[in-house]
N, C-alpha and C positions, 0 to 999 in steps of 0.2 A: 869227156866221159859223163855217162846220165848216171845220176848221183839218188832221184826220186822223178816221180810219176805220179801228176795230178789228176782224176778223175774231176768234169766239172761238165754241167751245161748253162748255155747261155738264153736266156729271153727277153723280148723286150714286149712294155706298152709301151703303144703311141710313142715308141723312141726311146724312152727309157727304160738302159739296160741294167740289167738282173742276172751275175752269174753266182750261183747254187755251188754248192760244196757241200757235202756229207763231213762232219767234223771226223771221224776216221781216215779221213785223205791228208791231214795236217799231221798226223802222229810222227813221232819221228823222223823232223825236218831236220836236212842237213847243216854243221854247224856253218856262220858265216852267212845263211841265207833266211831273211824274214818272208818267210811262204806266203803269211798274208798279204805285204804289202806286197809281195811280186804279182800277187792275183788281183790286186787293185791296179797296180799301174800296168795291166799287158790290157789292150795293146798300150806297147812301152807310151810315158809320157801323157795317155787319156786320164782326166780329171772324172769323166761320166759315168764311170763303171760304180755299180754297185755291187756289193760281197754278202749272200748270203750265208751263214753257215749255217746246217743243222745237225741236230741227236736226234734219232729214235731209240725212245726207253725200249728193250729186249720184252720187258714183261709188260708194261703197262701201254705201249705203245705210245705211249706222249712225245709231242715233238716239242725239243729245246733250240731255241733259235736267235744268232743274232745278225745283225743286219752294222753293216759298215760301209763308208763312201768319202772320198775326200773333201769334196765341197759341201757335204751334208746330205743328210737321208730327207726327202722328198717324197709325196704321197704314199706315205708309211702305210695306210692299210692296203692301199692298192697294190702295192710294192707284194705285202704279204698274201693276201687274196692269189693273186697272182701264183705264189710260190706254191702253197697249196693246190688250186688248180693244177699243176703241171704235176704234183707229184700222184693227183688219182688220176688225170692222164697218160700219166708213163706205167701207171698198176704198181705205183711204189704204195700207196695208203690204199686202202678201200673207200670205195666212196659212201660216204653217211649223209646223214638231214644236217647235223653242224661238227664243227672241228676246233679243237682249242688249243692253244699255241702257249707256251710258257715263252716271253717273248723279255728280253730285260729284267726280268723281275715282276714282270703283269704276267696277268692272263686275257687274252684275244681269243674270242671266239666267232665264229663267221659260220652262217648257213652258207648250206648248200646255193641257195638262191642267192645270195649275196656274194659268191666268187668271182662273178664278172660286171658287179656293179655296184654303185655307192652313192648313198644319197648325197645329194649338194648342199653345203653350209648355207646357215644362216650368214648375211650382211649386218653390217652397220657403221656407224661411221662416223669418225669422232676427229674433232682439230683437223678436219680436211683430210685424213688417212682412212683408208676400207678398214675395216676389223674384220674377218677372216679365219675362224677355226683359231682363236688366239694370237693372227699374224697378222702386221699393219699391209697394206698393200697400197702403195704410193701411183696414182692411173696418172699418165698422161698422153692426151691425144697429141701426137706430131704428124709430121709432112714428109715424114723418110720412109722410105720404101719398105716394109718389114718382108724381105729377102733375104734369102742366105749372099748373093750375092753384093749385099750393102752390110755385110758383118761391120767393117770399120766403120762405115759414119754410124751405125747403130751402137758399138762400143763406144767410142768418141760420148754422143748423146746419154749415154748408160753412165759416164763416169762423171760426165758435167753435170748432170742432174742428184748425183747421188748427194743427197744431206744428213747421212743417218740414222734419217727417221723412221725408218721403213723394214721389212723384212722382204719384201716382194718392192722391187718396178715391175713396171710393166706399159710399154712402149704400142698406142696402138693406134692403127689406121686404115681403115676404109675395110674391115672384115675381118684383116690381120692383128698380131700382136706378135712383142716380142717381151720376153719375162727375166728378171736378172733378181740373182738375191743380194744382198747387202757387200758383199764382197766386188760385187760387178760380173761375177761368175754370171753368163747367160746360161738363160735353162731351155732347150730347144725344142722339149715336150712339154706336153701340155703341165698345169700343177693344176691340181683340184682346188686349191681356194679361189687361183684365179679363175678357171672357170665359173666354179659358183659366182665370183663377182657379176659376170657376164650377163648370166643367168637373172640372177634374183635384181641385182638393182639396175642393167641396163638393158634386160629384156630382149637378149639376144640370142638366136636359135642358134646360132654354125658360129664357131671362130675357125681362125685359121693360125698354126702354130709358125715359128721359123721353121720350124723342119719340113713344112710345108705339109702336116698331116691336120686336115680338116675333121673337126669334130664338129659333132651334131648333138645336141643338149635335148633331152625330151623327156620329159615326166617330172624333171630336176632329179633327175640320176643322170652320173658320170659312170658310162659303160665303155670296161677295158680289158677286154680278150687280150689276153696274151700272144703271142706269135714265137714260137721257136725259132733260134738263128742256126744252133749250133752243137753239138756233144763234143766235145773236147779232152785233151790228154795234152797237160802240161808237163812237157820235159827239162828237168833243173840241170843244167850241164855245168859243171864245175869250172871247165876252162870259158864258158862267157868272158867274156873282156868285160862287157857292161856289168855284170853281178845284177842287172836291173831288172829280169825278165825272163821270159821261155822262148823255147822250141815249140810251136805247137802244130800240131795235128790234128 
């Protein structure tokens, strides 16, 4: 028996996803079932999924928003940028010159021209580590395929190398890279410090991700249209055997 019905959609940049929620869609969850984490982990068991949530104030129109993921949140403004875009896209907001996000307990504000692109960090580089928008980023060139189909010897490599100095590896060769954060967790999109790495101190136009999505770096902006996957309706069904996940449609 369906128990609740989740309104959601899904987006991705350069591969990483973003599924949206209206925090009115959580109200009144069934007992026995954490709504949130069931919308993190569908599909059942993905680690990649990001959880937006939002409020819109009735009078003041502000958006309250937060942002959840299991392996950690990853290009935070772009992630947000992103969100925005799709909601003057869908003719949820009206579109204005800028937008401001009550976001954790900050406030984020983004022009209009700044929704599909983001300047690139500053480098530097200290005891042999990048510094990076505040993250170490540990580079090393190897001889391994950076292919989805060499994930094991590229994991393998990712865990041998880890010395926990680092917030970012990142594994690269001949155009390619592969990017992992401290955990070993690979990150299959792109991550904006490591491109700015790219960018500012190796002077490189085009990388190419594991997901095998090629970016092109120009102006030192990191440009990331969103793409639509999905609108979705998650169905909570009581008799699941797993208690782990949806029916979805």
């Amino acid at each position: 028996m369906i128990v609740k019905t989740v309104n959601s959609y899904d987006i991705h940049i350069h591969g990483q996803l973003l599924r949206v929620i209206e925090k009115n869609e959580l109200r009144a969850g069934p007992e026995g079932f954490d709504v949130k984490k069931l919308l993190l982990n569908e599909p059942r068991g993905s680690k990649y999924m990001n959880l937006l949530i939002f409020h819109e104030d009735e009078i003041t129109g502000g958006l309250t928003v937060t942002l959840d993921s299991i392996t950690g949140i990853e290009n935070e403004d772009v992630l947000l940028k992103s969100f925005v875009s799709s909601l003057v896209d869908r003719g949820r907001i009206e579109k204005k010159e800028s937008y401001s996000l009550d976001f954790n307990g900050r406030t984020k504000k983004y022009g209009q021209n700044e929704l599909i692109e983001t300047p690139l960090y500053e480098v530097g580089l200290t005891d042999g580590l990048y510094e990076v928008n505040h993250k170490k980023i540990k580079l090393v060139e190897t001889g391994l395929h950076m292919d989805i189909q060499y994930i094991t010897s590229i994991k393998k490599e990712i865990e041998k190398l880890n010395d926990s100095t680092y917030d970012y590896l990142v594994l690269s060769n001949d155009g390619k890279h592969a990017a992992a954060n401290k955990n070993n967790d690979i990150l299959p999109y792109p991550i904006i410090e490591v491109i700015s790495l790219f960018d500012r101190e190796l002077g490189t136009e085009r990388t190419t991700t594991l997901n095998g999505d090629d970016i092109k770096i120009q102006n030192g902006r990191f440009e990331h249209a969103y793409q639509l996957i999905s609108n979705s309706q998650f169905y909570i069904d009581h008799t699941d055997i797993y208690t782990e996940g949806f029916v979805i449609k």
